[in-house]
N, C-alpha and C positions, 0 to 999 in steps of 0.2 A: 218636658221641654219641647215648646215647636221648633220647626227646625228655625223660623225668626229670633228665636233667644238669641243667634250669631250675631243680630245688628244690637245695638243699645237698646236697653227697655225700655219700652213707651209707656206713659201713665200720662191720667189725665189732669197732672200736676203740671204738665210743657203744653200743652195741648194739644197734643196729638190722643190718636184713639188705639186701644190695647183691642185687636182681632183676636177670636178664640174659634178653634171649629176642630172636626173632629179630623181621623188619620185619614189621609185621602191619597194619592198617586196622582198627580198630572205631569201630562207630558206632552214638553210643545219643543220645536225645532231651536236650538241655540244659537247666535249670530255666530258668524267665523271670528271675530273677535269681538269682544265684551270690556267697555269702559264704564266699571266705576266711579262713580262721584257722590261725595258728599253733599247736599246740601244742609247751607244755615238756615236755621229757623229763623224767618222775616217777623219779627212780632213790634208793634210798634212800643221805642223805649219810653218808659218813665222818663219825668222830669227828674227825680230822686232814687236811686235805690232802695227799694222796700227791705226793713229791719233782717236783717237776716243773710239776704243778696249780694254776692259777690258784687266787689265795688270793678271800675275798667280794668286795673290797677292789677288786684288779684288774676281776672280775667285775662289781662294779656300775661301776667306771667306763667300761668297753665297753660295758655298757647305755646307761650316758650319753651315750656319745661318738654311738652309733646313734640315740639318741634323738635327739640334737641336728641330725644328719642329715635325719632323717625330718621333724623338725619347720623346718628350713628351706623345705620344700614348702608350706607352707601359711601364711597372713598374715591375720592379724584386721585390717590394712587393706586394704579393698577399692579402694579407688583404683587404677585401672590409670596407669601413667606410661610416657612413650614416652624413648627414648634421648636424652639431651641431645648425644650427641657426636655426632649427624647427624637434620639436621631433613629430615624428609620432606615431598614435594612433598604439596599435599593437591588430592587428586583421589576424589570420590563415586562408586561403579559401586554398581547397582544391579541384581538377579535378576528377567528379566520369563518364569516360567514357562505354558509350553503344555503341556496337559494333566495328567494325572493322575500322582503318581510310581507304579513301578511298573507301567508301560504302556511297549506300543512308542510312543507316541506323544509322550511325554514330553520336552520342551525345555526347558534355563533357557539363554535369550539373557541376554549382558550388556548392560545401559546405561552410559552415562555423560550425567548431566542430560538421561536421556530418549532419548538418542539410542544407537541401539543400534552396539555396538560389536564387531569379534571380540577373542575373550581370546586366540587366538593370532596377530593380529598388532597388533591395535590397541595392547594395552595396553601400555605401558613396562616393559622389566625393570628398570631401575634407578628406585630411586623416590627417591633423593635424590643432588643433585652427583657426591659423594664415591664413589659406587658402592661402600658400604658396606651400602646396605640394597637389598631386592630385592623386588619384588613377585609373591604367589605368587597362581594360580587353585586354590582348593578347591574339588576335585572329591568324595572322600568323606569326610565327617567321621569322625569315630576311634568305632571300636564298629562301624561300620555295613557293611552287605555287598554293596548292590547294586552292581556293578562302574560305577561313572559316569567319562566321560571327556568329553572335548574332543572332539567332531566334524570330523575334519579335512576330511572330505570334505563338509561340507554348508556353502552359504553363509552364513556370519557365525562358522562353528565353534561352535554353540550346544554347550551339556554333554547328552548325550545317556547312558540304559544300553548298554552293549554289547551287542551280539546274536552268540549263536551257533548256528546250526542254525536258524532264527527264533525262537528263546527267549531271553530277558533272562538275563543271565548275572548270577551274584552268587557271592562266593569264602566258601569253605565256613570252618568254624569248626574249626582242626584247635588241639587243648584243648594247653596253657589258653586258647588265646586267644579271645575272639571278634570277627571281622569282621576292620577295618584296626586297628592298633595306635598309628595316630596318623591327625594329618589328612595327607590324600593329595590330591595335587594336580598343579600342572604350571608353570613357568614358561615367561611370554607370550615371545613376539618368542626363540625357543630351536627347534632341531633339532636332532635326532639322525642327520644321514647317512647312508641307506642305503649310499652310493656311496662311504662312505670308510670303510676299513680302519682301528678303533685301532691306533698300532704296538705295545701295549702289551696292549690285549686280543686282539688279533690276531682282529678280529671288527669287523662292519660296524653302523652304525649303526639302531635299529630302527624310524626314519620316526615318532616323537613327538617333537611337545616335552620336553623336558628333565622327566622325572619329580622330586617332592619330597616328601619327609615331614617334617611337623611336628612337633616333641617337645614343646610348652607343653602347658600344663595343660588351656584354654579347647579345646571342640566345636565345630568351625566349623560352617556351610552349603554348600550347594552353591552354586555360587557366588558364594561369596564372596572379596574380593581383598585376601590380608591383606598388610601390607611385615614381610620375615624377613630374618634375618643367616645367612648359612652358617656351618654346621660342620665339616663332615665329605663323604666321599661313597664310596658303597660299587659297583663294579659288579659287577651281575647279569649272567652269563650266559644267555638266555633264548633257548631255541632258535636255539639260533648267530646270536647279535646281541648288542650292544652294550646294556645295557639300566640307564642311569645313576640313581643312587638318591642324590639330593641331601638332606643332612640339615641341619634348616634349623629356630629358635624363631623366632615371633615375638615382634618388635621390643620387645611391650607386657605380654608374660609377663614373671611377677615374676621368675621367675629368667633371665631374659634377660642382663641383667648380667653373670650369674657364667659363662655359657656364652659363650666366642671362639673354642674351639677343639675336635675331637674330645676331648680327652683330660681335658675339662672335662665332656662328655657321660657317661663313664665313673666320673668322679669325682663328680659331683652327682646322676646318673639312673645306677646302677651296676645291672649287668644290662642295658639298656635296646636295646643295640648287638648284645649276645649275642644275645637274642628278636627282634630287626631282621631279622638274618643268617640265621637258622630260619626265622620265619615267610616269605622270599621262595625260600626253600631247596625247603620241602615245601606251600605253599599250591595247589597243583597237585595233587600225590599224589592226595586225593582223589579227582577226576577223572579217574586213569588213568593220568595223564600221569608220565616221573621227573623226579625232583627238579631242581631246577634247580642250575648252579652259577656259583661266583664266580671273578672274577680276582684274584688278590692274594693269594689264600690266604683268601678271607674279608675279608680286613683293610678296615677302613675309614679308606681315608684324609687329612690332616688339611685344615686349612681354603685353604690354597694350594693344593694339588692340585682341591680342587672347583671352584675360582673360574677354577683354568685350565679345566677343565673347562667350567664355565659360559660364559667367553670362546670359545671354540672352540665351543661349539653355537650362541650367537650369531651368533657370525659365519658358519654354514653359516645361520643362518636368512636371513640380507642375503645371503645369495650368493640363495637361494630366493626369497624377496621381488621381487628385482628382475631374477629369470625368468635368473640365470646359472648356473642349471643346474635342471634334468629335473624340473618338480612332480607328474608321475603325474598321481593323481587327485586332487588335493591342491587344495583350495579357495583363493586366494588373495585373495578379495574381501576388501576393509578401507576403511576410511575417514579416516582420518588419515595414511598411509605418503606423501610427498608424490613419493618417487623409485622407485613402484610402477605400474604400468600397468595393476592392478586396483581400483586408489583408485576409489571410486564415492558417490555420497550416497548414505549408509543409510536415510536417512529415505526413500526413493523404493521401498523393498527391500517386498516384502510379504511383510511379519512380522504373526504374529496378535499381535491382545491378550492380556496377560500375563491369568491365567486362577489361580480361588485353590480348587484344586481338592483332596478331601482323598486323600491316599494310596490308592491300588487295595489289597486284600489279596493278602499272599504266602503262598506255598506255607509251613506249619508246618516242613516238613522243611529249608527254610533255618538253622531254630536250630538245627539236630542238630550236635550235636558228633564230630568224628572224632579217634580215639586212635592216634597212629601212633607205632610203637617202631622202632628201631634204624637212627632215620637217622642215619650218621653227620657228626661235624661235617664245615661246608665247609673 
């Protein structure tokens, strides 16, 4: 599949022409903002519809039917409402950043009422009884490129940029897309086992908490701690590991409701899973590296398979937690675990003050767009 498979296929049935060529890299400068437009194909009409031909009739009712689609995304009531069929615990975390984003220096510890918390073990995966809703850490809001993560090795897991080489790492723009494609994140109190084999991926686990992507509408922050319902989940192969990509709305999007399940994801956000599957496939390429690949054939899938999923990194995270097996270099300091032998008062930890510093500048060449052809589908 080129990476044009994302627009409708062309055949020389409409008239238009089907381009083929081999895997390529280009890379040209992106505008600061980018307007998409359809165009209709101008073909001068028959006097008759030819045997077979959608008559106006049909025609404007599929316009309809798409219209009505498109316009279920969007709500002239702004009221956000949460799920009535499970009340969420309420609990305030709050982002206490050290220095400037865009630096090595850069830190967003979590609080809670002040008191500083890790997001990988303090905070609750389940946020309400029923283990129906789940709370995620967002790490990069949707659009955006600095590669931020959970700190596992440093005391409290503050969300730090990744470094490579000693350079801040950020994921390139390979077109259409730019940046993350949703909010990217992580769920708390979750691991992924280096030391155990999926029997299914046939591949080990790759030492983070449980990755997640957001599909709502709403931009989150870094740091911020939304509660999400699973849908779906897709695994990445990534350099021979296990590498789980939970797909997850929040609770308080409008279309939350209508999404229970993968197949609801496909039928309300159509395309959405296709450009999911791409963009973890070749976001790499750029940098050198090949593509990456999947288990399952690509497939993502449906809400019980993630949840087991979900359960089983859990519970390596409680194996971890409470030191029943191998933490490497793996920080295990927390403050609420009460059957952890790292529990300590946070308050005693010297943490700078949170600091309201504005963005460092980034290299211009971060917006560049890269044009890759002929990756095939996973």
């Amino acid at each position: 599949m080129s990476f044009t498979s994302l627009l409708p296929r062309l055949n020389s049935g409409n008239g238009l022409v089907v381009l083929s060529c081999r895997r390529q890299i280009f890379s040209f400068p992106s505008p600061a903002a980018a307007t998409f437009v359809t165009l209709a194909n101008h073909r001068p009409r028959p006097s008759a519809p030819a045997p077979g031909c959608p008559t106006k009739t049909a025609t404007v009712n599929k316009i309809s039917s798409r219209t009505q689609l498109l316009a279920g995304h969007f709500h002239s009531n702004p009221t956000i409402t949460t799920s009535t069929s499970a009340q969420t615990a309420t609990m305030v975390y709050t982002a206490r950043k050290i220095g400037a984003a865009n630096t090595l220096e850069h830190r967003i510890f979590i609080e809670k009422d002040g008191v500083p918390v890790s997001p990988f073990h303090d905070i609750p995966l389940y946020a309400n009884e029923q283990q129906t809703v789940l709370n995620m850490i967002v790490e990069v809001p949707r659009w955006t490129n600095a590669k931020m993560e959970i700190s596992k090795e440093e005391q409290l897991n503050p969300i730090k940029q990744d470094i490579k080489k000693g350079k801040l790492r950020y994921v390139r723009n390979c077109f259409p897309h730019k940046g993350y494609l949703w909010n990217y994140g992580a769920f708390p109190q979750t691991w992924e086992d280096p030391n155990v084999v999926h029997p299914e991926t046939k591949a080990k686990g790759d030492n983070d908490p449980l990755d997640v992507c957001e599909i709502g509408e709403l931009v989150s922050k870094p740091g911020e701690v939304i509660q999400v319902k699973v849908l779906g989940v897709m695994a990445l192969l990534d350099e021979e590991e296990t590498d789980w990509k939970i797909i997850v709305i929040n609770v308080n999007d409008p279309l939350a409701p209508k999404l229970n399940d993968v197949e609801d994801v496909e039928r309300h956000l159509p395309g959405l899973l296709r450009a999911t599957n791409e963009w973890f496939r070749i976001y790499k390429i750029p940098d050198g590296k090949p593509e990456n690949q999947f288990a399952f054939s690509g497939e993502c899938k449906n809400k019980k398979y993630a949840m087991d999923i979900v359960r089983e990194c859990a519970e390596a995270w409680e194996r971890l937690i409470t030191g029943k097996t191998n933490k490497g270099d793996l920080s295990l300091v927390n403050g609420t675990v009460s059957h952890s032998a790292d529990r300590t008062d946070t308050t005693q930890l010297n943490i700078p003050a949170g600091e309201n510093q504005s963005p460092a500048p980034i290299d211009p060449s971060i917006d560049k767009w890269f044009f890759i052809s002929g990756a095939p589908s996973g």
